[in-house]
N, CA, C and O atoms as a GROMACS GRO file, in nm:
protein
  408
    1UNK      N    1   0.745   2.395   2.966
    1UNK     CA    2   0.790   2.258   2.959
    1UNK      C    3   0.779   2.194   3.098
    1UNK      O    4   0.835   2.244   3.196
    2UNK      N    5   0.718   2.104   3.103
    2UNK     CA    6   0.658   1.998   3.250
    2UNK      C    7   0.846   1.876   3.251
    2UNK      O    8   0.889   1.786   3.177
    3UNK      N    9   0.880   1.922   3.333
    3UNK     CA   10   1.022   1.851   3.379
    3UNK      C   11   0.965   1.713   3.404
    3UNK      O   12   0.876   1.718   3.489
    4UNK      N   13   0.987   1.596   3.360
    4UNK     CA   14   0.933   1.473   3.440
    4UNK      C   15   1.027   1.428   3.589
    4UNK      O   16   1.150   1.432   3.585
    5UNK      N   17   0.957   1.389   3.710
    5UNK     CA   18   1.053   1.348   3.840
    5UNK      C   19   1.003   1.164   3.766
    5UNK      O   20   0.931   1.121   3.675
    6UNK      N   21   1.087   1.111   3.867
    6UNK     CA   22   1.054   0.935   3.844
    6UNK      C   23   1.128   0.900   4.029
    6UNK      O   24   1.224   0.961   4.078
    7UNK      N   25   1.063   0.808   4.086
    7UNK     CA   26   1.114   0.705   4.135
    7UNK      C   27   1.130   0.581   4.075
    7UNK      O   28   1.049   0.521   4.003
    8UNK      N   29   1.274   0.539   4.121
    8UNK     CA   30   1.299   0.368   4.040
    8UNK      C   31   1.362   0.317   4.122
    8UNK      O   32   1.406   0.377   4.220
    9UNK      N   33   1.380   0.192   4.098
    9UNK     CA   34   1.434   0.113   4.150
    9UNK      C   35   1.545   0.016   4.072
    9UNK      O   36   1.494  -0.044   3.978
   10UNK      N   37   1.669  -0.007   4.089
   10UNK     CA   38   1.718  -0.081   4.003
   10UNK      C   39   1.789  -0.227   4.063
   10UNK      O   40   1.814  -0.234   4.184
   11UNK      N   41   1.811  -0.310   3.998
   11UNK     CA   42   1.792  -0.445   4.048
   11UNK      C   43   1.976  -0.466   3.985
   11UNK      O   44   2.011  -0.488   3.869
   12UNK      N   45   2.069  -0.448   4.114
   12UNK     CA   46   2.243  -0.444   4.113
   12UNK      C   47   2.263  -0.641   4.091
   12UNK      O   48   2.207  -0.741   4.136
   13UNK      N   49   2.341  -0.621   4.025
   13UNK     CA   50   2.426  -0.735   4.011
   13UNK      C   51   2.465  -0.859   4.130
   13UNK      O   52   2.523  -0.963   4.100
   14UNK      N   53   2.428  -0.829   4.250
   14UNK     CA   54   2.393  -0.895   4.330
   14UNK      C   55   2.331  -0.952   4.411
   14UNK      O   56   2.346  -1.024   4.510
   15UNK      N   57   2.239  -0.897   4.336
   15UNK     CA   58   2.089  -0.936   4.342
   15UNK      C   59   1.983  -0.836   4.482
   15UNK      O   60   1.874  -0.858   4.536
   16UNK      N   61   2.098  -0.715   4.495
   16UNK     CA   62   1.998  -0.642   4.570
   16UNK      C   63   1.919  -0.560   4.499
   16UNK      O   64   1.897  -0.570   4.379
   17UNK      N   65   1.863  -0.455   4.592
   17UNK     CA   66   1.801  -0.336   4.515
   17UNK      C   67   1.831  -0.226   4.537
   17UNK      O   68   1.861  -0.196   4.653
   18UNK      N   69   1.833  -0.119   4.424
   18UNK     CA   70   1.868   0.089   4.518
   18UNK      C   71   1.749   0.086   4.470
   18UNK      O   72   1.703  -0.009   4.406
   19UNK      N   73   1.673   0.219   4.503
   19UNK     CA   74   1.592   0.302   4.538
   19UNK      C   75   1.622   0.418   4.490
   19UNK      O   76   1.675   0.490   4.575
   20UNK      N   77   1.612   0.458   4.407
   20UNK     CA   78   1.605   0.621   4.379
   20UNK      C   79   1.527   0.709   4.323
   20UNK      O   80   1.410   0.674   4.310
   21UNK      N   81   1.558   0.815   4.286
   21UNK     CA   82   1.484   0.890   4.225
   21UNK      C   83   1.607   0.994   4.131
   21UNK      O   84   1.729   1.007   4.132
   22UNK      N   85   1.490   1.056   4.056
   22UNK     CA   86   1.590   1.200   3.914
   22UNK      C   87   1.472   1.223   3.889
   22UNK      O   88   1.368   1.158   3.885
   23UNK      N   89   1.519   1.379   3.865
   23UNK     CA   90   1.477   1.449   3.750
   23UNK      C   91   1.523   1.549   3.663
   23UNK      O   92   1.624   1.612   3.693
   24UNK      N   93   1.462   1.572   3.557
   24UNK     CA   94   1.510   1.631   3.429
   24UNK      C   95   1.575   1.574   3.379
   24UNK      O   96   1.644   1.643   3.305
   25UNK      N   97   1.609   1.421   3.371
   25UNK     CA   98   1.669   1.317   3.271
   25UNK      C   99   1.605   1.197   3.216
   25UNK      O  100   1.511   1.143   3.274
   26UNK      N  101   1.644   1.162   3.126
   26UNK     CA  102   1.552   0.992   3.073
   26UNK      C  103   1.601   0.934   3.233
   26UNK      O  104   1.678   0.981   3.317
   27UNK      N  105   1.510   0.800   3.229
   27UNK     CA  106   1.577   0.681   3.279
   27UNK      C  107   1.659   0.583   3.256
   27UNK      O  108   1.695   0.489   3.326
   28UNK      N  109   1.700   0.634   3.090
   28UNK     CA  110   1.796   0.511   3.015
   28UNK      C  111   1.968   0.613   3.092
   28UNK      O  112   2.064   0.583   3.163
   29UNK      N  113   1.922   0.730   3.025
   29UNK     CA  114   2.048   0.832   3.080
   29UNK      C  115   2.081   0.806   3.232
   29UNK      O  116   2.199   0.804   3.267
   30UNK      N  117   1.996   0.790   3.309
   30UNK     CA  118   2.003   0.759   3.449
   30UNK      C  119   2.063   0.632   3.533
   30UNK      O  120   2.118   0.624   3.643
   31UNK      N  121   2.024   0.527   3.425
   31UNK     CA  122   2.112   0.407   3.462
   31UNK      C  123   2.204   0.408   3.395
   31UNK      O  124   2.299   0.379   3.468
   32UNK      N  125   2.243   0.425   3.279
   32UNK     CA  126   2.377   0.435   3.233
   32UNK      C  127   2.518   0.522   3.334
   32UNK      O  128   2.637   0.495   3.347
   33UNK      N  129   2.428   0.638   3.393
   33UNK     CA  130   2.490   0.692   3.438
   33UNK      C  131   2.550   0.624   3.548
   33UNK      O  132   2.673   0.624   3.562
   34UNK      N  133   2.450   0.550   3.652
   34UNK     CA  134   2.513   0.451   3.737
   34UNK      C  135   2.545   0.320   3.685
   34UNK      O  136   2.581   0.238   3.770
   35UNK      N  137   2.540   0.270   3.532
   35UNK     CA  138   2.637   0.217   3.487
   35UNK      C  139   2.779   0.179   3.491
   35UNK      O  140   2.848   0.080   3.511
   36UNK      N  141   2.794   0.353   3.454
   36UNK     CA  142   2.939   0.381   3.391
   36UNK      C  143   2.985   0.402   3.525
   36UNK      O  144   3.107   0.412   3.508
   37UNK      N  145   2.958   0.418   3.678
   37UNK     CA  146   3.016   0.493   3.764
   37UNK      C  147   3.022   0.628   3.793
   37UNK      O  148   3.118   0.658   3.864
   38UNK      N  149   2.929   0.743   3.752
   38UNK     CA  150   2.938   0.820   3.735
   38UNK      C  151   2.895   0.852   3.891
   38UNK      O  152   2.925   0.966   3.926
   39UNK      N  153   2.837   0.778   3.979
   39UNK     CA  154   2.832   0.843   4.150
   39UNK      C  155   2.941   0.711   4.241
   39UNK      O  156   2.923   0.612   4.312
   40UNK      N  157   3.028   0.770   4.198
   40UNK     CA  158   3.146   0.634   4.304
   40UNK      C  159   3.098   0.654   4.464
   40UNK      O  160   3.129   0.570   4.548
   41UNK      N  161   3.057   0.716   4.482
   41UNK     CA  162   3.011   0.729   4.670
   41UNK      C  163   2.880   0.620   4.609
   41UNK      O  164   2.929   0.509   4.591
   42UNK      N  165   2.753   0.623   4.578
   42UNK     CA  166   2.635   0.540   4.557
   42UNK      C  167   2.645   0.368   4.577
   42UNK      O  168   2.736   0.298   4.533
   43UNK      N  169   2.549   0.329   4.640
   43UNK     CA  170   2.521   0.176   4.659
   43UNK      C  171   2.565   0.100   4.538
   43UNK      O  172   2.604  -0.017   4.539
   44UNK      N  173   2.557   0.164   4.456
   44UNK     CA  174   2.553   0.073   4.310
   44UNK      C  175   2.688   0.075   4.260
   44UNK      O  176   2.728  -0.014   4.185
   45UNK      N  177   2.764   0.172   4.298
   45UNK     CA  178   2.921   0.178   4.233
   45UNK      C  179   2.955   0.034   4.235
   45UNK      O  180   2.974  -0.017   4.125
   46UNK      N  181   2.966  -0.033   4.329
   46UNK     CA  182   3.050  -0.181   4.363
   46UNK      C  183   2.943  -0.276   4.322
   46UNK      O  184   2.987  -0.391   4.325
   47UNK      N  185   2.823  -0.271   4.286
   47UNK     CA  186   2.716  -0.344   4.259
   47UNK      C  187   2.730  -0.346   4.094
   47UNK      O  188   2.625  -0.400   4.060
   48UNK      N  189   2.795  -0.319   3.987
   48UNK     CA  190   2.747  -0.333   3.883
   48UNK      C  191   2.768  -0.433   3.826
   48UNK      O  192   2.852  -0.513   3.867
   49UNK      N  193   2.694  -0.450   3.715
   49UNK     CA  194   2.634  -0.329   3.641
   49UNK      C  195   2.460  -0.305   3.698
   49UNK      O  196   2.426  -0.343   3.810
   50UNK      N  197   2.411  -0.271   3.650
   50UNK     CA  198   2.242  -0.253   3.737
   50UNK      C  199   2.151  -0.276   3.639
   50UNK      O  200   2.194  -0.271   3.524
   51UNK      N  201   2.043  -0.298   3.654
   51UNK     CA  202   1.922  -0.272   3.565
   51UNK      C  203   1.815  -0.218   3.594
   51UNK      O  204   1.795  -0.213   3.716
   52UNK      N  205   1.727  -0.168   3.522
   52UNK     CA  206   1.607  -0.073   3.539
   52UNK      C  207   1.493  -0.195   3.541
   52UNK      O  208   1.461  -0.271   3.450
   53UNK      N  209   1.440  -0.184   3.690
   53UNK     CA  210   1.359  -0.258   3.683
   53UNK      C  211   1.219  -0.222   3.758
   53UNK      O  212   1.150  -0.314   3.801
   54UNK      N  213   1.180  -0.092   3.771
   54UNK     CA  214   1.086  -0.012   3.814
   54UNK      C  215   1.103   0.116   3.788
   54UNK      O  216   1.220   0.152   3.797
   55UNK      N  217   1.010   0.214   3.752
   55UNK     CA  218   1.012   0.301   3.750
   55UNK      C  219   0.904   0.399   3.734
   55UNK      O  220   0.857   0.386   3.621
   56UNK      N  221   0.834   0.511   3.814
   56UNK     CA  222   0.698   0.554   3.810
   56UNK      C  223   0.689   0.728   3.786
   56UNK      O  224   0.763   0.794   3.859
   57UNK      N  225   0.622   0.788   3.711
   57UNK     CA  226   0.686   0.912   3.713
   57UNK      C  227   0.590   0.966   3.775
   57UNK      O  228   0.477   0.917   3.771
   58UNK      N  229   0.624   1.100   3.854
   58UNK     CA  230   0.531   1.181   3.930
   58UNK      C  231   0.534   1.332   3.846
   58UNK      O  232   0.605   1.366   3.751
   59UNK      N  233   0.445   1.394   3.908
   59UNK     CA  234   0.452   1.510   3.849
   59UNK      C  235   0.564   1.644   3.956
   59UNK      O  236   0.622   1.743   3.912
   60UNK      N  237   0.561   1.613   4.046
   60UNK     CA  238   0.650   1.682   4.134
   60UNK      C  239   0.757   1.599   4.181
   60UNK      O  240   0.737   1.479   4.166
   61UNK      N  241   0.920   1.650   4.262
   61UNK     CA  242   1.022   1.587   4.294
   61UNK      C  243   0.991   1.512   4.467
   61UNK      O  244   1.012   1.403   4.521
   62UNK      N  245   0.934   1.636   4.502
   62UNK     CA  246   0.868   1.600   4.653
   62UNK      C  247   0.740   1.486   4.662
   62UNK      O  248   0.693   1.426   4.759
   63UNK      N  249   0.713   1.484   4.550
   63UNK     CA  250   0.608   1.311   4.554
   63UNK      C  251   0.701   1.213   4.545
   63UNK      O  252   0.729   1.151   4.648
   64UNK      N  253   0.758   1.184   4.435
   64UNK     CA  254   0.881   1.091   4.411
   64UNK      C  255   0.944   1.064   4.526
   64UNK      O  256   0.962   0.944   4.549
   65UNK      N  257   0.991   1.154   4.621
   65UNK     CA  258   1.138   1.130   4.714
   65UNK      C  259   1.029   1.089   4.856
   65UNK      O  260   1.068   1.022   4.952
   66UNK      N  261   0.912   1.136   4.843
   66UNK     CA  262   0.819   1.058   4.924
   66UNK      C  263   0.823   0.929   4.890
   66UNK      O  264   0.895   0.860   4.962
   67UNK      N  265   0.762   0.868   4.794
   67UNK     CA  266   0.744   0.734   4.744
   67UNK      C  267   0.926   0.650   4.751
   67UNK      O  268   0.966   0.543   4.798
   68UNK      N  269   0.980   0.740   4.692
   68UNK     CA  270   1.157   0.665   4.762
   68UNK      C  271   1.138   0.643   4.890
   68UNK      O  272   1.116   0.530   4.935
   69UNK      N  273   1.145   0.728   4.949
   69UNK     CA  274   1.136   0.668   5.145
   69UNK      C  275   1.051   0.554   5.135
   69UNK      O  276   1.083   0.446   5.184
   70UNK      N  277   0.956   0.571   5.081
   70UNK     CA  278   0.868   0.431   5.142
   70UNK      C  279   0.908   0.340   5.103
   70UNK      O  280   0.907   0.248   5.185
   71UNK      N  281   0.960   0.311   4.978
   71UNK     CA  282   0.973   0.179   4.928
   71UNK      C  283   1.121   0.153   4.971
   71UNK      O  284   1.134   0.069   5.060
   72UNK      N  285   1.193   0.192   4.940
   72UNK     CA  286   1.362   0.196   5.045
   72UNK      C  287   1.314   0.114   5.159
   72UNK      O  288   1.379   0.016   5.196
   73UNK      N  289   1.192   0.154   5.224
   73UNK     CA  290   1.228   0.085   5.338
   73UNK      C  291   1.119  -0.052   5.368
   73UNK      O  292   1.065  -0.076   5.475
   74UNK      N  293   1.108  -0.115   5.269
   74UNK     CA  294   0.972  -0.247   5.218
   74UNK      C  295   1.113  -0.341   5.196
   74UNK      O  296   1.227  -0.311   5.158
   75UNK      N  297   1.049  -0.470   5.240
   75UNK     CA  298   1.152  -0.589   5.236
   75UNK      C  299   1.166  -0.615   5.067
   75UNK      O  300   1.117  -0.558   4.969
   76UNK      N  301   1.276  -0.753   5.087
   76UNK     CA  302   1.328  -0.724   4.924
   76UNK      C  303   1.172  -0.800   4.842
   76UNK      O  304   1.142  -0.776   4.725
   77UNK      N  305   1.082  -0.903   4.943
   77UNK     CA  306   1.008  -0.967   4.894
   77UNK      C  307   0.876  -0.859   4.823
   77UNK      O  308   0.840  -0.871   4.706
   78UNK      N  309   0.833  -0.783   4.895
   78UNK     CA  310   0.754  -0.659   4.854
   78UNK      C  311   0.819  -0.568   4.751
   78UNK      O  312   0.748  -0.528   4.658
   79UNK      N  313   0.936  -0.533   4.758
   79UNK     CA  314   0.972  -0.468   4.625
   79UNK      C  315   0.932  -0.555   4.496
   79UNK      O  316   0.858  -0.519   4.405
   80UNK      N  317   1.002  -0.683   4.510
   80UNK     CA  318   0.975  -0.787   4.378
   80UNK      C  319   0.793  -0.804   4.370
   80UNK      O  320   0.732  -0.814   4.263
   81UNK      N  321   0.750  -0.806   4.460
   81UNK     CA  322   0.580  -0.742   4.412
   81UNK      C  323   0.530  -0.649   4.367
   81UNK      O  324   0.429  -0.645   4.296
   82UNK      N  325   0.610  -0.543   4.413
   82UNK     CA  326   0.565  -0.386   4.338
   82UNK      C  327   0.618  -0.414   4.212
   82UNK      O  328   0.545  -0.374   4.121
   83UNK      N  329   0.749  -0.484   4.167
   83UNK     CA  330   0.795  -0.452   4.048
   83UNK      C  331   0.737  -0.528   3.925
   83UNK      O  332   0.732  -0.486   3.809
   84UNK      N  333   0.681  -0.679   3.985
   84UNK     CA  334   0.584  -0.759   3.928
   84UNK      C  335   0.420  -0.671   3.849
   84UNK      O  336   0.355  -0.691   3.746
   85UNK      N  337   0.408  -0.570   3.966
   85UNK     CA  338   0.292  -0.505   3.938
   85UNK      C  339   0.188  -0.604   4.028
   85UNK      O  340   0.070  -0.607   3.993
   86UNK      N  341   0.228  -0.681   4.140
   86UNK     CA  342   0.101  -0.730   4.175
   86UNK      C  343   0.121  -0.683   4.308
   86UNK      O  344   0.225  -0.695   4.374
   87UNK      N  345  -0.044  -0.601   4.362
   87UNK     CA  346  -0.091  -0.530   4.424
   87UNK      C  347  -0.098  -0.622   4.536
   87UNK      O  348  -0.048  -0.584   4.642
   88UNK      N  349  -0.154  -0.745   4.529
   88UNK     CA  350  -0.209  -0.796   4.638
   88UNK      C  351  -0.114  -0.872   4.700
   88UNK      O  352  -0.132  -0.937   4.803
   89UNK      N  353  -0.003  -0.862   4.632
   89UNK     CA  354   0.107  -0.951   4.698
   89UNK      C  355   0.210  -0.788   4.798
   89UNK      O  356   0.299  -0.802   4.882
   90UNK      N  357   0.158  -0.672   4.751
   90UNK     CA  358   0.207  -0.541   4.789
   90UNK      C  359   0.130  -0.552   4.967
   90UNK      O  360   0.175  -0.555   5.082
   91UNK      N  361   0.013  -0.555   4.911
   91UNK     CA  362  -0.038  -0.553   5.038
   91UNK      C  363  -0.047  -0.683   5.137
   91UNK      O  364  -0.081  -0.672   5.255
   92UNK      N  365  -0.017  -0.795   5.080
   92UNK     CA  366   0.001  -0.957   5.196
   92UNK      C  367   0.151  -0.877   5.252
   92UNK      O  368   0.160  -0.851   5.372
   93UNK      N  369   0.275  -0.839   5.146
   93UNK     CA  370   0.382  -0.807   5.249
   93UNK      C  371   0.355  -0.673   5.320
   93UNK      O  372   0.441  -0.649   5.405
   94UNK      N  373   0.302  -0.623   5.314
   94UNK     CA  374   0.276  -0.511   5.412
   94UNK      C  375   0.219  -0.586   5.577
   94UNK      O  376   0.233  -0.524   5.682
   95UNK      N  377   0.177  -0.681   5.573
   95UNK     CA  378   0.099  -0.734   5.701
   95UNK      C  379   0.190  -0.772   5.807
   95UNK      O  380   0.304  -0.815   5.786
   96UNK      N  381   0.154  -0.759   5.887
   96UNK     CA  382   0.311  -0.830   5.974
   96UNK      C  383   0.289  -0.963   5.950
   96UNK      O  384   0.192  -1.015   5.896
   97UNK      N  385   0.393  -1.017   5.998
   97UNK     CA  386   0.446  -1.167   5.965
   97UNK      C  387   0.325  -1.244   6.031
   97UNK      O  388   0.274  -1.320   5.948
   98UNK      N  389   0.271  -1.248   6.140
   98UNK     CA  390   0.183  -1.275   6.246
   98UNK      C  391   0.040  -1.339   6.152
   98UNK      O  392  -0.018  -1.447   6.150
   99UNK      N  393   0.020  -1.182   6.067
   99UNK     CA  394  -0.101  -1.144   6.018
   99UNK      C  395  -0.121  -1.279   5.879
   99UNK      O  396  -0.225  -1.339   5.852
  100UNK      N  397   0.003  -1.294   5.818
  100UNK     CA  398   0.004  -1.298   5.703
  100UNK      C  399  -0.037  -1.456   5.682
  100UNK      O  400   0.034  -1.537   5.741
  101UNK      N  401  -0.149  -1.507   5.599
  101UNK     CA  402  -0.188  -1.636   5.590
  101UNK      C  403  -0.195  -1.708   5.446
  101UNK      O  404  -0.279  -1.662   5.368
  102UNK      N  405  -0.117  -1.815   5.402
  102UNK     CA  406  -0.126  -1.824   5.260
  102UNK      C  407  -0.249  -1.833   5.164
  102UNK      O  408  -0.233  -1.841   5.043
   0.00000   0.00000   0.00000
């Protein structure tokens, strides 16, 4: 049996974002779980409720928690591009500010 890993991202009630990752669970089980409160230390405890609004599955945990670091650390405008699915707006926010031309 192939365990699925996922990085996601979920979009908190105040309009920020977490970053995470699981595995060996759905992703419905996974936000419910930070739903209900089930990690009171986590970003999202005081943020709820949350929604699933990205999510990519890898085949290993160590790809996933790679791809978490990176995107954790992409402004909120580039996340809402990755989550859109548009690439080219992934890569205009990647440019420095300098670079970037409408």
């Amino acid at each position: 049996m192939i365990l699925a890993c996922f990085v996601y991202i979920l979009r908190c009630a105040d309009g920020t974002y977490y970053t995470g990752t699981c595995r060996d669970t759905s992703m419905d089980r996974r936000v419910a779980e930070h739903n209900s409160g089930h990690y009171p230390n986590a970003y999202t405890f005081k943020r709820r409720p949350v929604a699933l609004v990205f999510a990519e599955e890898f085949a290993n945990i160590t790809d996933a928690i790679a791809a978490e670091r990176r995107i954790k650390d992409w402004s909120q405008a580039k996340k809402e591009a990755l989550i859109r699915g548009d690439w080219k707006g992934v890569q205009w926010w990647a440019k420095r500010p300098t670079a970037r031309k409408p």
